[in-house]
C-alpha positions in Angstrom: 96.3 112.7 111.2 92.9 112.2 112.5 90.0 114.0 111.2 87.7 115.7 113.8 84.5 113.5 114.4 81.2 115.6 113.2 77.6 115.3 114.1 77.7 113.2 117.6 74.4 113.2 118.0 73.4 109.3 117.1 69.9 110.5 115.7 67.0 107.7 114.8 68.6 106.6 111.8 67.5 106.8 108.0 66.8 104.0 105.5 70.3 102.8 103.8 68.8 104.0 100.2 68.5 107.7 101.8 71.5 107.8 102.7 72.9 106.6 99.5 70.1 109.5 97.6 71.3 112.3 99.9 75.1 111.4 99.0 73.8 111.6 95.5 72.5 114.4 95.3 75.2 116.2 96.4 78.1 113.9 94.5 76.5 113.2 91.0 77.2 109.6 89.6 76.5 111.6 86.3 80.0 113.5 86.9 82.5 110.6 87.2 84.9 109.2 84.4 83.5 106.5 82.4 86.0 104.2 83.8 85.0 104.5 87.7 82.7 102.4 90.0 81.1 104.7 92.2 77.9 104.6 94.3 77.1 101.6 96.2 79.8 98.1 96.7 77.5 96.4 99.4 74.5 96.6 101.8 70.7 96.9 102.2 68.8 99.7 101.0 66.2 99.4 103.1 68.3 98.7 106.3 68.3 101.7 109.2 71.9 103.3 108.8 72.5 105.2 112.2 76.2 105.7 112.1 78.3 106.4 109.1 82.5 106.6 109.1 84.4 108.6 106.3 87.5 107.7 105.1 90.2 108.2 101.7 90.2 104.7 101.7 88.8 101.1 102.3 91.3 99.5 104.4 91.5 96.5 106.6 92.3 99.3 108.9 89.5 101.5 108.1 87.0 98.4 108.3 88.4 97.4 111.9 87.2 101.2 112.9 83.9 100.8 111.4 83.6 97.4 113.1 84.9 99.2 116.7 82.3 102.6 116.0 79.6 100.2 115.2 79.2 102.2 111.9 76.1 101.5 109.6 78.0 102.7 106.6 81.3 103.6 105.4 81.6 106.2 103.2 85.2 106.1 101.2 86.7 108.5 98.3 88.7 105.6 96.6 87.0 102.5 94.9 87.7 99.3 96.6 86.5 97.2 93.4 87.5 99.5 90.5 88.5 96.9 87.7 85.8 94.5 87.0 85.8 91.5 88.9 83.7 87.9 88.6 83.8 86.8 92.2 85.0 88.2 96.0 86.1 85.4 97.8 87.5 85.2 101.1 90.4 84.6 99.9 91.1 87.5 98.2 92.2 90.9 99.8 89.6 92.4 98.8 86.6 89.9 98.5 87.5 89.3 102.1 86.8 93.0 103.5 83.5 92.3 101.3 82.6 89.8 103.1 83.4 91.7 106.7 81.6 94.4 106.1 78.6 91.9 105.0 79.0 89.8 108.4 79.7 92.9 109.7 76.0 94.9 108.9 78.2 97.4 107.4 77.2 99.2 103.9 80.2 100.3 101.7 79.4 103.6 99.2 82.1 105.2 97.0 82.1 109.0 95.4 85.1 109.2 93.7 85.4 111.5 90.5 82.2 112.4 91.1 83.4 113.8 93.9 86.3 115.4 92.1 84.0 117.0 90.1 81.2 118.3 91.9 80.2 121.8 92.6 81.0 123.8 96.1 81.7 120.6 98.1 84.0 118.6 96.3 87.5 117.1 96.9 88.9 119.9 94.9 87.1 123.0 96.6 87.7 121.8 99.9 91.6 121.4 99.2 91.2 124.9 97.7 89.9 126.1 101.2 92.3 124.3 103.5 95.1 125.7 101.5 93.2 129.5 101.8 92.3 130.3 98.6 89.8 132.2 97.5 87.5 133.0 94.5 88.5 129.3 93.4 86.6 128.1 89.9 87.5 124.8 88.3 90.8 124.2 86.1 89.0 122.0 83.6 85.2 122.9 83.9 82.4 120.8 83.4 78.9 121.2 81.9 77.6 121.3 85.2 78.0 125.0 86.5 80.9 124.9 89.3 81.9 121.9 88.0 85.0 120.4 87.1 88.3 119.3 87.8 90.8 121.4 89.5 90.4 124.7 91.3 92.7 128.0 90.8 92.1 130.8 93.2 94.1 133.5 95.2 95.7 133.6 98.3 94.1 136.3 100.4 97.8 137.9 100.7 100.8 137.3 98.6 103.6 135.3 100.1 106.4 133.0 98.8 106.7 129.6 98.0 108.6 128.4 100.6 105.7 129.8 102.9 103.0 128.7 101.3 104.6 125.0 101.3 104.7 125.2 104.8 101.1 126.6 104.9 100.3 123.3 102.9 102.1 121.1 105.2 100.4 122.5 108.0 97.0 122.5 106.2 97.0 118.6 105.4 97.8 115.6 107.2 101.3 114.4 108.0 103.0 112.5 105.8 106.6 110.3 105.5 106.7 112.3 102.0 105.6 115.7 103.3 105.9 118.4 100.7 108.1 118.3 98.1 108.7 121.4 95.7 110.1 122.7 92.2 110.6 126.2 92.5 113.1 129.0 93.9 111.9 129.0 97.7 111.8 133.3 97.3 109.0 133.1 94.7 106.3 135.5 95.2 103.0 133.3 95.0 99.6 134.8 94.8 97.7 132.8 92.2 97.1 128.9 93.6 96.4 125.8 91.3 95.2 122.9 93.1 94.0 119.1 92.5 93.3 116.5 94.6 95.0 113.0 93.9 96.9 112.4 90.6 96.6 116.1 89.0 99.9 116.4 86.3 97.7 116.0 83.8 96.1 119.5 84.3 99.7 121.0 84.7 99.0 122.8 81.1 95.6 123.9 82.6 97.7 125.4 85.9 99.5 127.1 83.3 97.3 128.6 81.3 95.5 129.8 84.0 98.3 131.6 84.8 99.0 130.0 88.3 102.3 130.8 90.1 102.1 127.0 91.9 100.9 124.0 91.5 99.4 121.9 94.3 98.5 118.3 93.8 100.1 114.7 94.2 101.5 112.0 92.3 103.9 114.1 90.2 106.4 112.1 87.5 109.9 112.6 87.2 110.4 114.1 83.6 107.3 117.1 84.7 109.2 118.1 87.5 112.1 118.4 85.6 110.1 120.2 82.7 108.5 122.7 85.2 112.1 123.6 86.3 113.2 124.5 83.1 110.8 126.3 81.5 108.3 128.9 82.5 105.3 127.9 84.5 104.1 127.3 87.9 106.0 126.3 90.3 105.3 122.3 91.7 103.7 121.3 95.4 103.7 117.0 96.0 101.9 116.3 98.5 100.7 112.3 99.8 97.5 111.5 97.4 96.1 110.8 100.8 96.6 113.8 102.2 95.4 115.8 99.5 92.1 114.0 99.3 91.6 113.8 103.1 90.4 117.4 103.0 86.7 116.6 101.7 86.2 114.1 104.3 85.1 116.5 107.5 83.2 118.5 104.5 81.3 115.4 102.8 80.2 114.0 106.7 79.3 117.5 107.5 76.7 118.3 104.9 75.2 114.7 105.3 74.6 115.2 108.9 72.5 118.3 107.7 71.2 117.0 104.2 69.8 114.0 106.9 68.1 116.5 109.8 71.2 115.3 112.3 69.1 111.5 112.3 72.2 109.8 111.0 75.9 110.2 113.3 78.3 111.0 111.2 83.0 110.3 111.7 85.5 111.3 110.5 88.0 108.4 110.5 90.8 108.5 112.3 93.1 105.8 110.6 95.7 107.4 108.3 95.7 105.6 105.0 98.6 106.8 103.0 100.5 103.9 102.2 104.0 105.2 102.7 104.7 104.4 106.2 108.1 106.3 106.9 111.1 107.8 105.4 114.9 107.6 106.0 116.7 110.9 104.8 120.8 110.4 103.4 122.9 111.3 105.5 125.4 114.9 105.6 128.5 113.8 103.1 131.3 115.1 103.3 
């Protein structure tokens, strides 16, 4: 699925560094985990940026679009470099994007748990809103007001969980995996728990909270089967990918505006989810 494109208007441009400031600003490098590499891979600060593409992730595919838009800057959600390397050669799958984007003129910026995290634009509120919750506060707050991982709200009218998983799949982009669920498909469901990306670890927190489902991606076997048994939310899986991709329209959005509508801002339109399609079993007899 293809994002809508945001902010045609190609504007005269702002210095790389702010660009990078106003992205800042609103995603926090103070806010991710320890363990990430957010904020700037690659590029000039002082270079004009004109043209910025978002995207989940930084693809070959993703980098041929920014290449064909004649993108300034990419913007992505996922790290390209998150372990710590000593070298990106050619070579190497991802050295070599490194060095297109360099040949290329093309910057590379990350907000990743920061962007979790933050406060009324995140990842997690805007999966909150495309799903149509309401009055959604983090799971797992932060010391930062608004802050945190997660977000439980309500649904605006009470409906069942078979509907509201086909709410979700019509909410998100398509995916070979779609949306798979734990739960009895008559299940009244008012009270929503979401989290963008790899979320079973705030399953407890769902719980607590006093959720009726569970939205987010990535979930294990031996949870599922847990979450069956015993009382709980019930479970939405949904493609990493498309739970993420939600934040994108939002993040170019408010940088078109955070910039005075100087820098052009995309949406990309190259679906990223690795999972490319699915083959069903067949009826036995």
């Amino acid at each position: 699925m293809s994002g809508p494109a945001v902010g045609e208007r190609s504007g005269s441009g702002r210095p790389l560094g702010a660009v990078t400031a106003a992205l800042e600003a609103r995603y926090d490098p103070a806010l991710a985990e320890p363990w990430d590499a957010v904020g700037l891979v690659c590029g000039d600060p002082a270079e004009v940026v004109r043209s910025v593409l978002f995207a989940v992730d930084p693809t070959s595919a993703v980098v041929d679009e920014a290449i064909e838009l004649g993108a300034d800057l990419v913007v992505t959600h996922h790290p390209l470099l998150l372990t710590p390397v000593h070298g990106v050669p050619a070579n190497d799958p991802k050295g070599r994007l490194v060095h297109r984007l360099v040949r290329a003129g093309i910057g590379l910026f990350v907000a990743h748990t920061n962007a979790d995290r933050a406060a009324g634009h995140g990842v997690n509120d805007a999966l909150a809103a495309a799903v149509g919750l309401v009055g959604a506060v983090p799971l797992e707050p932060a010391a930062t007001p608004g802050a945190g991982l997660g977000r439980v709200g309500v649904l605006r009218e009470a409906t069942s969980l078979q509907r509201f998983a086909e709410q979700v799949a019509a909410a998100l982009p398509t995916t070979p995996g779609g949306v798979r669920v734990v739960g009895d498909p008559g299940r009244p469901v008012r009270t929503v728990a979401v989290c963008g990306g790899s979320g079973g670890s705030l399953l407890a927190a769902a719980t607590d909270a006093g959720a009726d489902v569970f939205l987010t991606s990535d979930v294990k076997h031996h949870p599922a089967v847990d979450a069956a048994e015993v009382p709980g939310p019930a479970l939405c899986d949904v493609a990493h990918y498309a739970s993420e991709w939600p934040w994108l329209p939002v993040a170019a959005d408010l940088l078109h505006r955070d910039l005075g509508g100087q820098v052009r801002v995309t949406v990309s339109g190259r679906r990223t989810d690795p999972w490319t399609f699915r083959v069903d079993s067949p009826p036995r007899r």
